[in-house]
C-alpha atoms as a printed R data frame, in Angstrom:
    type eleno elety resid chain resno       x        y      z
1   ATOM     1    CA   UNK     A     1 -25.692 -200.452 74.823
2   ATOM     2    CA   UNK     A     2 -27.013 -203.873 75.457
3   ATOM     3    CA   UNK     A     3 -28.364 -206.490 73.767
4   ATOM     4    CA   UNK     A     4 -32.105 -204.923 73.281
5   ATOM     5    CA   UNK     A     5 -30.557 -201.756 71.501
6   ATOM     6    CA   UNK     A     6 -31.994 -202.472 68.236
7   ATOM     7    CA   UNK     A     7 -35.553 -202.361 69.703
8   ATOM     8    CA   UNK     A     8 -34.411 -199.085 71.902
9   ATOM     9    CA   UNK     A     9 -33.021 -197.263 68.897
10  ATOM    10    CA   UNK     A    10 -36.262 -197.942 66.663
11  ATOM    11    CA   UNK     A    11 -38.598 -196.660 69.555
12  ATOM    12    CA   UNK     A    12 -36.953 -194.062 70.054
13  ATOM    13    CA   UNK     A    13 -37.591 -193.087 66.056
14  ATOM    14    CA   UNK     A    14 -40.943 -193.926 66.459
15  ATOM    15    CA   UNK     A    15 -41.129 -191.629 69.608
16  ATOM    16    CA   UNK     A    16 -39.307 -188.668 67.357
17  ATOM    17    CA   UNK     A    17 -41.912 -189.440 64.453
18  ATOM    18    CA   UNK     A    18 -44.949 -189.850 66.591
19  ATOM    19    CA   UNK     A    19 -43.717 -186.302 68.368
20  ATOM    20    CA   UNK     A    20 -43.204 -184.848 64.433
21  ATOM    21    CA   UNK     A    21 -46.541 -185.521 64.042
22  ATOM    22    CA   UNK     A    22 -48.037 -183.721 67.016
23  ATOM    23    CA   UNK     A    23 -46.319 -180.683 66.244
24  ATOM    24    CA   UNK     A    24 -48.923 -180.358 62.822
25  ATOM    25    CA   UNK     A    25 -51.966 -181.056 64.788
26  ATOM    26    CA   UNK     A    26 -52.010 -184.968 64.236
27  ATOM    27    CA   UNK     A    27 -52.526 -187.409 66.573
28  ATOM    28    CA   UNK     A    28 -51.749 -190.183 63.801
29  ATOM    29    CA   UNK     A    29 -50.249 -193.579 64.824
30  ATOM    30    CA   UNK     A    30 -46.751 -194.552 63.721
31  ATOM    31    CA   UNK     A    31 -47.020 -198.824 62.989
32  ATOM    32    CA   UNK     A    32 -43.487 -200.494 63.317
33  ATOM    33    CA   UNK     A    33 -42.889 -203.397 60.858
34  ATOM    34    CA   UNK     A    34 -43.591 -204.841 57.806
35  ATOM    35    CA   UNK     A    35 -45.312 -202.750 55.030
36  ATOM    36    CA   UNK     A    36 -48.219 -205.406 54.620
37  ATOM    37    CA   UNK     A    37 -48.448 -205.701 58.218
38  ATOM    38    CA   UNK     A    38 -52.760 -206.246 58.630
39  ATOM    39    CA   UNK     A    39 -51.836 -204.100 61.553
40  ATOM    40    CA   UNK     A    40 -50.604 -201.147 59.803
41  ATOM    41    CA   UNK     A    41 -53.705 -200.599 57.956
42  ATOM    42    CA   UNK     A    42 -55.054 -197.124 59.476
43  ATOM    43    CA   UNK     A    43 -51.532 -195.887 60.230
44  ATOM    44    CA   UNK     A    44 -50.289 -192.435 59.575
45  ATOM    45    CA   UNK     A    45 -46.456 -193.258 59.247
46  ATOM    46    CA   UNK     A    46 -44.955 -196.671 58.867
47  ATOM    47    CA   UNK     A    47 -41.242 -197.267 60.251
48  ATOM    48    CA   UNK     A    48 -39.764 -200.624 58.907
49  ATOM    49    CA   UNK     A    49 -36.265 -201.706 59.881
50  ATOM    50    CA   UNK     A    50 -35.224 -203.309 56.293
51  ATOM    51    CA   UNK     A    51 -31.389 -204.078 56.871
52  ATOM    52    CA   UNK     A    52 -28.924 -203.577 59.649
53  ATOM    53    CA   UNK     A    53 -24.906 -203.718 58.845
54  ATOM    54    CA   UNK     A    54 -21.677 -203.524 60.542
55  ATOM    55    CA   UNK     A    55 -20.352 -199.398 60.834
56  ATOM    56    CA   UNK     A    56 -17.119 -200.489 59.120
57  ATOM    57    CA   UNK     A    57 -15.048 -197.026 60.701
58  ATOM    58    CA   UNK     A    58 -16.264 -198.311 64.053
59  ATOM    59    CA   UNK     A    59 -15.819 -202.071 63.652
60  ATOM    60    CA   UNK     A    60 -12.141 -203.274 65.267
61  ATOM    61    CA   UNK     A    61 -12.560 -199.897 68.022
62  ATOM    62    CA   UNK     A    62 -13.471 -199.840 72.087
63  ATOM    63    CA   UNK     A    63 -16.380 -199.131 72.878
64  ATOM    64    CA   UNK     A    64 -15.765 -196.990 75.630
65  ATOM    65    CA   UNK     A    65 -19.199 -196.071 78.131
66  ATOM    66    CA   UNK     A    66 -19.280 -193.948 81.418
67  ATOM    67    CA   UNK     A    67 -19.123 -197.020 83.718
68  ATOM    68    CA   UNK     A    68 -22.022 -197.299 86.561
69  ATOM    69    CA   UNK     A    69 -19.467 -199.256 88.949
70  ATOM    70    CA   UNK     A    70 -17.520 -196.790 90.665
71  ATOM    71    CA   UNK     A    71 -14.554 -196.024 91.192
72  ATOM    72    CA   UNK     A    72 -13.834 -197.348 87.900
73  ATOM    73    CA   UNK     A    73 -14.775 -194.282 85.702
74  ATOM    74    CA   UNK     A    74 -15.357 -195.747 82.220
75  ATOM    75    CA   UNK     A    75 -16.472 -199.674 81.292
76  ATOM    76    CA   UNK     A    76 -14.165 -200.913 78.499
77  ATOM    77    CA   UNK     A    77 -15.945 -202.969 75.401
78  ATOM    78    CA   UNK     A    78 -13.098 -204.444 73.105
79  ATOM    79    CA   UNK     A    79 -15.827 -207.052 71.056
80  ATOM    80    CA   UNK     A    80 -18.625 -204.332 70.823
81  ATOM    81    CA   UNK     A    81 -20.356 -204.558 67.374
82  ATOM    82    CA   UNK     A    82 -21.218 -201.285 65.872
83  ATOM    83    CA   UNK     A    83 -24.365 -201.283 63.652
84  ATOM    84    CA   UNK     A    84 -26.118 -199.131 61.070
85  ATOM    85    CA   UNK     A    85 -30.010 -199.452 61.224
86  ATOM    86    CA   UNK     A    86 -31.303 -198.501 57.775
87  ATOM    87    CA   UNK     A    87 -35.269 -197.674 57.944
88  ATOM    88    CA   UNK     A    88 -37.760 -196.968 54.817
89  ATOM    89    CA   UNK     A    89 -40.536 -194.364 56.372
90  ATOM    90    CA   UNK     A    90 -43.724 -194.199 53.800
91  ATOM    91    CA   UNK     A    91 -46.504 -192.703 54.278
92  ATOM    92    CA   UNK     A    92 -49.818 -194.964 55.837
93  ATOM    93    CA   UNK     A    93 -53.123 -195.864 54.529
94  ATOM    94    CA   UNK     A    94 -54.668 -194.112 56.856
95  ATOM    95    CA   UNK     A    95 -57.637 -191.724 55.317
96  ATOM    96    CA   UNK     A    96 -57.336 -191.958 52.186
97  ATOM    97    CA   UNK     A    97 -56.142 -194.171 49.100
98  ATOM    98    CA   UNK     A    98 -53.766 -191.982 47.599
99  ATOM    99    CA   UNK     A    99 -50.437 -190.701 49.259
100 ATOM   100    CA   UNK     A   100 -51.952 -186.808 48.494
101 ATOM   101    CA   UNK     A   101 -52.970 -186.100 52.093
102 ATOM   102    CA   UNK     A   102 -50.552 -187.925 53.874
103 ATOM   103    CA   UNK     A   103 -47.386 -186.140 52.159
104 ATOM   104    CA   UNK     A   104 -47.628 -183.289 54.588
105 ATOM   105    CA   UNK     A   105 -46.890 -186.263 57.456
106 ATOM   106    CA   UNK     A   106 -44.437 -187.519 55.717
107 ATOM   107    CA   UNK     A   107 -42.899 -183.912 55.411
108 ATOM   108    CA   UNK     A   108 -43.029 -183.161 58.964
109 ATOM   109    CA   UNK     A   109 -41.402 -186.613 59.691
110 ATOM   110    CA   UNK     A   110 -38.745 -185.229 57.664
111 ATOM   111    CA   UNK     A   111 -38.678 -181.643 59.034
112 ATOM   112    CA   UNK     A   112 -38.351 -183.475 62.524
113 ATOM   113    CA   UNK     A   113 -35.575 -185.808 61.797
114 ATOM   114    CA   UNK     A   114 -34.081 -182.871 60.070
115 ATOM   115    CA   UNK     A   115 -34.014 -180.503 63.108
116 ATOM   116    CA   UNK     A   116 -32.994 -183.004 65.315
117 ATOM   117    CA   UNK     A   117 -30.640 -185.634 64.194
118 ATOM   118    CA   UNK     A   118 -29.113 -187.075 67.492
119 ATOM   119    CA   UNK     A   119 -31.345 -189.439 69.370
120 ATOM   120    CA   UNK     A   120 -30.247 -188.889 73.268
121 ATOM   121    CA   UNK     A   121 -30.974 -190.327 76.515
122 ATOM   122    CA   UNK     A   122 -31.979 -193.172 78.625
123 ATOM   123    CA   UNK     A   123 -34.177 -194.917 75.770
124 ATOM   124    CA   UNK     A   124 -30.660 -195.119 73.265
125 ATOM   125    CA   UNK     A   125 -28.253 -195.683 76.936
126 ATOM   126    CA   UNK     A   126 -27.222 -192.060 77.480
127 ATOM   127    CA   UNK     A   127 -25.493 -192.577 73.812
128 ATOM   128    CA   UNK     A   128 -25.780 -190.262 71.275
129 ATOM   129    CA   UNK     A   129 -27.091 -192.032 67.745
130 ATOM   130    CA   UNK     A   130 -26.846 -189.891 64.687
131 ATOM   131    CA   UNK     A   131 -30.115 -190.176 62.184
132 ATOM   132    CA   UNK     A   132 -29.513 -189.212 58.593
133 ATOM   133    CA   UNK     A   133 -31.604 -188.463 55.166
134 ATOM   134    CA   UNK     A   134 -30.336 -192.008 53.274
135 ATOM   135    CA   UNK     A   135 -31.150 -191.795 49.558
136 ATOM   136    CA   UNK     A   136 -32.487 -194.807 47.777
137 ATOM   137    CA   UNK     A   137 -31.956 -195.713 44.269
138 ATOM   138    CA   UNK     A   138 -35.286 -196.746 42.371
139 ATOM   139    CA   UNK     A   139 -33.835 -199.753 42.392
140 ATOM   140    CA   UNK     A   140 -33.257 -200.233 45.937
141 ATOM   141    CA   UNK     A   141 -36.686 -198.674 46.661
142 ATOM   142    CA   UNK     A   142 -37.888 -201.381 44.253
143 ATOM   143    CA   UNK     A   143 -36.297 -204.094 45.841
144 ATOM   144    CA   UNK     A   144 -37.531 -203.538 49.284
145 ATOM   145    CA   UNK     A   145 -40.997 -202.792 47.653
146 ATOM   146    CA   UNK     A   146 -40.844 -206.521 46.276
147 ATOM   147    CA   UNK     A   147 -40.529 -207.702 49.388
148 ATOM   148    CA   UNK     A   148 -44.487 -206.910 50.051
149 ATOM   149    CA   UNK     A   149 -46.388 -207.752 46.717
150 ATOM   150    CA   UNK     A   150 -49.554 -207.637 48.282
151 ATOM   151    CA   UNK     A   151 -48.864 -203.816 49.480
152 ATOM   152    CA   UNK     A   152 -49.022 -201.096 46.980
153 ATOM   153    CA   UNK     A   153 -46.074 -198.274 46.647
154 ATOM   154    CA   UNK     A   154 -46.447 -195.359 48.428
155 ATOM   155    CA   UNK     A   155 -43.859 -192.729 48.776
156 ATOM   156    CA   UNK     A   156 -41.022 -193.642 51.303
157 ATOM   157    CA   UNK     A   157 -37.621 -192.440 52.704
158 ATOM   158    CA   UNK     A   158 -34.815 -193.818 53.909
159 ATOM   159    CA   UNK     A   159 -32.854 -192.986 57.414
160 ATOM   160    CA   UNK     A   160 -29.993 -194.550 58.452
161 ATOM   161    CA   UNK     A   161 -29.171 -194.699 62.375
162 ATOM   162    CA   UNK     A   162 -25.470 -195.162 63.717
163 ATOM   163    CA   UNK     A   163 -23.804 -196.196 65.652
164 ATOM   164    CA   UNK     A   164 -25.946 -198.371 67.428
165 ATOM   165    CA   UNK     A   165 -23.493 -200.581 70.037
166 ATOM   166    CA   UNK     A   166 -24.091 -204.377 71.008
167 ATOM   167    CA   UNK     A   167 -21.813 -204.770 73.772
168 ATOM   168    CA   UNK     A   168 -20.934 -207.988 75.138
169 ATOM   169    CA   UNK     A   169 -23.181 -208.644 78.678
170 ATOM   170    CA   UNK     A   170 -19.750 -207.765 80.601
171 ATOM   171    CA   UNK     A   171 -16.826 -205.415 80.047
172 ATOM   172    CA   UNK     A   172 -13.454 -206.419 79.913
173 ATOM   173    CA   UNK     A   173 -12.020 -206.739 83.261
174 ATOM   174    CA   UNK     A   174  -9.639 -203.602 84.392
175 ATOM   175    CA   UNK     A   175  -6.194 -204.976 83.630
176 ATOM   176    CA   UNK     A   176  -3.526 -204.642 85.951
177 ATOM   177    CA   UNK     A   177  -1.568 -201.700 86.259
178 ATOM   178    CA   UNK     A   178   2.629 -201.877 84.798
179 ATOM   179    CA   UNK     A   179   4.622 -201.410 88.261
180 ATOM   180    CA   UNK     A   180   8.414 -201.541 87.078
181 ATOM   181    CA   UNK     A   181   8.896 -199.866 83.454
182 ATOM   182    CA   UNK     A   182  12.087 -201.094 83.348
183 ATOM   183    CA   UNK     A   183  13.421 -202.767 79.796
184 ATOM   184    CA   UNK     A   184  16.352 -204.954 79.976
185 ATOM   185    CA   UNK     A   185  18.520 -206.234 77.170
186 ATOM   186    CA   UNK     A   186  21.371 -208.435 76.488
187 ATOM   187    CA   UNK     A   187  23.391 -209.395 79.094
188 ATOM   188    CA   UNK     A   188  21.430 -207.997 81.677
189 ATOM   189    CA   UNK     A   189  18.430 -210.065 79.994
190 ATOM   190    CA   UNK     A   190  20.208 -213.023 80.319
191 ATOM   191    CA   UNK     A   191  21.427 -212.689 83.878
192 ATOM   192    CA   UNK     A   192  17.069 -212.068 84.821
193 ATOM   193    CA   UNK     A   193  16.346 -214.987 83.300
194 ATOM   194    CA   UNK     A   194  18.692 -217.429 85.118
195 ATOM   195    CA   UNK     A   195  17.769 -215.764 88.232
């Protein structure tokens, strides 16, 4: 993936959770950002991106992608950084003042993410990126809450996306293929090196 993968990844939720929401009947908006976002006031769903982190199974490992310059068949990434996206989805403000009549939104967000937990295609580079149910400890859910003390608690969840690549603009250059496989020791070595 490239550089803008971050942004591709988190549409492409959005797109899953604005999709969720059509299947009940509701046209709803899904706001990306910031809880207390002026913005988000009126929104159905809000998607905020509160940390991102190194996939530490993934980190020192190729990142190996079906190359688009033939006749080489696969591009080779050896300083790729592998990242988990970790997302709070709560419910909007949107109708009402109380999270009552939004829960069933927030349920088929679930439901959706549920049912379909690989994000696919062009939007994510033709790379598959697992989603997954992330519980939050009242204290984590408190401390991203503090974050927004003008915004009011409503009930959230948290998904975690990975593995979301940032490969370097170029991949490592094809290296040259070994020609003679031939080991020699000792004496012999000796003799290869004078000549």
């Amino acid at each position: 993936m490239s550089a803008d993968s971050v942004y591709n990844v988190t549409q492409a939720v959005r797109d899953r959770l604005v999709a969720a929401l059509a299947t009940i009947g509701e046209m709803g908006n899904v706001f990306v950002g910031p809880l207390d976002d002026p913005d988000a006031r009126g929104a159905t769903l809000i998607l905020f991106l509160y940390r991102m982190a190194p996939n530490a199974s993934l980190r020192n490992r190729e990142h190996r992608v079906i190359s688009r310059n033939p006749p080489q068949a696969v591009d080779v990434y050896t300083n790729s950084l592998p990242l988990e996206l970790h997302y709070l989805i709560t419910v909007g403000t949107r109708d009402a003042t109380v999270d009552d009549p939004l829960l069933k939104y927030l349920g088929a967000a679930i439901q959706a993410l549920n049912n379909e937990p690989e994000l696919n295609g062009q939007r994510v580079g033709h790379e598959p990126v697992h989603l997954s149910f992330e519980p939050l400890s009242t204290e984590e859910m408190s401390r991203i809450w503090t974050l927004f003390p003008t915004a009011n608690y409503r009930t959230s969840v948290g998904y975690m996306a990975t593995p979301v690549w940032i490969d370097p603009p170029r991949p490592e250059p094809e290296s040259a293929r070994v020609v003679e496989d031939e080991l020699v020791a000792g004496h012999q070595a000796r003799e290869v090196e004078d000549a």
